[in-house]
C-alpha positions in Angstrom: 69.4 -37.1 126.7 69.9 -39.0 129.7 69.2 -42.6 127.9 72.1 -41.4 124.9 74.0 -38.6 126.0 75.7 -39.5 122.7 72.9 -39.7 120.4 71.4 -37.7 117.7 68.7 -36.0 120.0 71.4 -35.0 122.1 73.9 -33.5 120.1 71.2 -31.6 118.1 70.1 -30.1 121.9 74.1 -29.5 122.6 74.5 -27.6 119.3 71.4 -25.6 119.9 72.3 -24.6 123.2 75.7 -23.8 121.9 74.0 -21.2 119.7 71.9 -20.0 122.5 75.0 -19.2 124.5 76.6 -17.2 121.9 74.1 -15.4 121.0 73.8 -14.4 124.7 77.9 -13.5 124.8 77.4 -11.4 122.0 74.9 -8.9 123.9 76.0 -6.1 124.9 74.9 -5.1 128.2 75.2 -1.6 130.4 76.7 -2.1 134.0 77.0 1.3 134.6 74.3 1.0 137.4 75.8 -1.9 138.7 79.2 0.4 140.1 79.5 3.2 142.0 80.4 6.6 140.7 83.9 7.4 141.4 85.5 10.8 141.6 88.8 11.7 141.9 89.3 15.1 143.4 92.5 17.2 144.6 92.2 18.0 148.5 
């Protein structure tokens, strides 16, 4: 990669992370636990 950041080897590692990365958009993920409950209340 670092010799040819052009060559073969490297675009075949580029596409292949590419793939990688959407595969890891597509997740879904829960961040409920990640925030605070909120609650609005009349007072």
């Amino acid at each position: 990669m670092v010799a040819d950041p052009h060559g073969r080897i490297a675009g075949l590692y580029h596409d292949m992370a590419r793939q990688v990365a959407i595969r890891i958009a597509k997740l879904s993920r829960d961040m409920s636990s990640k925030f605070p409950t909120i609650v609005v209340q009349n007072t």
